[in-house]
C-alpha positions in Angstrom: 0.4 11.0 -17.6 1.3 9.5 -14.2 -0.5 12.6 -12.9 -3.6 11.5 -14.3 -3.7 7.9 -13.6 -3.0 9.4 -9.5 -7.1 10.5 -9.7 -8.0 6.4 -10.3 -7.3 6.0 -7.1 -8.6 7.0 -3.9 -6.9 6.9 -0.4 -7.9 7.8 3.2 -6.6 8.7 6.3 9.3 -9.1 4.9 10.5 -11.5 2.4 9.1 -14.1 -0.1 8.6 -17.1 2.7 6.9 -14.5 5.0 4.6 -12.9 2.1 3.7 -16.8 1.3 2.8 -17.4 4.5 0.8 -14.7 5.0 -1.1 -15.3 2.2 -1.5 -19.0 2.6 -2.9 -18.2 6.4 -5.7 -15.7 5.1 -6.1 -15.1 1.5 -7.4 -11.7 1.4 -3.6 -10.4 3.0 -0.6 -9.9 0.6 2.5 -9.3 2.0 5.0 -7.6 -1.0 8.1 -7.3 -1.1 9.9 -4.2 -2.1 11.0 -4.5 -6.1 8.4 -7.3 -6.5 4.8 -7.9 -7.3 2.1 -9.6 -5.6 -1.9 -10.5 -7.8 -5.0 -10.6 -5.7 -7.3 -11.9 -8.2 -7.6 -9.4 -11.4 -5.3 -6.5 -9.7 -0.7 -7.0 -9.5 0.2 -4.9 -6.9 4.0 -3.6 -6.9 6.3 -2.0 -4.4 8.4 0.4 -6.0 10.1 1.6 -2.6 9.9 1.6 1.5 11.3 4.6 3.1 10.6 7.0 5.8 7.2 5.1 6.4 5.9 5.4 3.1 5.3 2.6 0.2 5.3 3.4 -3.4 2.6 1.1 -4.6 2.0 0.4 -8.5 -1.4 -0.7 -9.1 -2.0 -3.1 -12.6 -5.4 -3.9 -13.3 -6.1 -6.9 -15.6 -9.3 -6.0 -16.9 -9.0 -2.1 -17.3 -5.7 -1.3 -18.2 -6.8 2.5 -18.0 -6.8 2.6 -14.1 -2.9 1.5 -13.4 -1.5 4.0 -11.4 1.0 5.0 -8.9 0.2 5.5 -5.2 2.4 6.6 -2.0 0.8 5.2 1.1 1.0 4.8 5.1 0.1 2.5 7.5 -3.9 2.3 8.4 -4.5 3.8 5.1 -7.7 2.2 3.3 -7.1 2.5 -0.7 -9.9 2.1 -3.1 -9.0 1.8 -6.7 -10.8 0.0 -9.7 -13.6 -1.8 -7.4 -10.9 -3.5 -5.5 -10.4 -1.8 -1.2 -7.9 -2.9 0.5 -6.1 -1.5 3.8 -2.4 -0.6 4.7 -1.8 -3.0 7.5 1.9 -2.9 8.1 4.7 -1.2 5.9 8.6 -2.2 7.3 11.8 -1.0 6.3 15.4 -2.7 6.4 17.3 -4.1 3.7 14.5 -4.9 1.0 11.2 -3.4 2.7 7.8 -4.3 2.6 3.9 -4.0 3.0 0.9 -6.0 4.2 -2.4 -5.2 2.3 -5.6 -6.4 3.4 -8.3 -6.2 0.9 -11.8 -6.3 1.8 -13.3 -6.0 -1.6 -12.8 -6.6 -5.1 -15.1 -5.6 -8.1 -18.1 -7.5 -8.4 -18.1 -9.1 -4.9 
């Protein structure tokens, strides 16, 4: 199944003070922590791992259910998935990893 929830999604080419702050100093960037979840509007958005570069994202949609899925993704990568586009900005290992999204869209805007 996960398989098929992978083609929802398209992609091309800290800790819980920082990802506050971050968010509180632009609200379009989430900063997640590894094993935690972040919500820009409609869309959750969990880190499942950081290693070797690379952030297992799980994406939960409010509205559509359907689209969750899994995603693996690096740094500069733009993802676009369920009307929402967001970009990779930053993704750091260490202890508990993490990764800074900056979304540029979301549906209906």
């Amino acid at each position: 199944m996960a398989a098929g929830l992978a083609a929802c999604a398209r992609v091309e080419g800290g800790s819980e003070p920082a990802a506050s702050a971050a968010a509180a100093a632009d609200p379009r960037v989430r900063v997640v922590v590894e094993s935690t979840q972040a919500t820009y509007e409609g869309l959750r958005i969990g880190v499942g791992y950081v290693r070797d570069g690379v952030a297992g994202l799980w994406l939960f949609f409010r509205d559509d259910p359907a689209k969750n899925t899994k995603i693996d993704v690096r740094v500069g990568q733009k993802v676009e998935a369920g009307g929402y586009s967001f970009t990779v900005e930053e993704v750091s290992g260490g202890m508990k990893g993490s990764v800074r999204l900056r979304f540029e869209t979301s549906p209906g805007k």
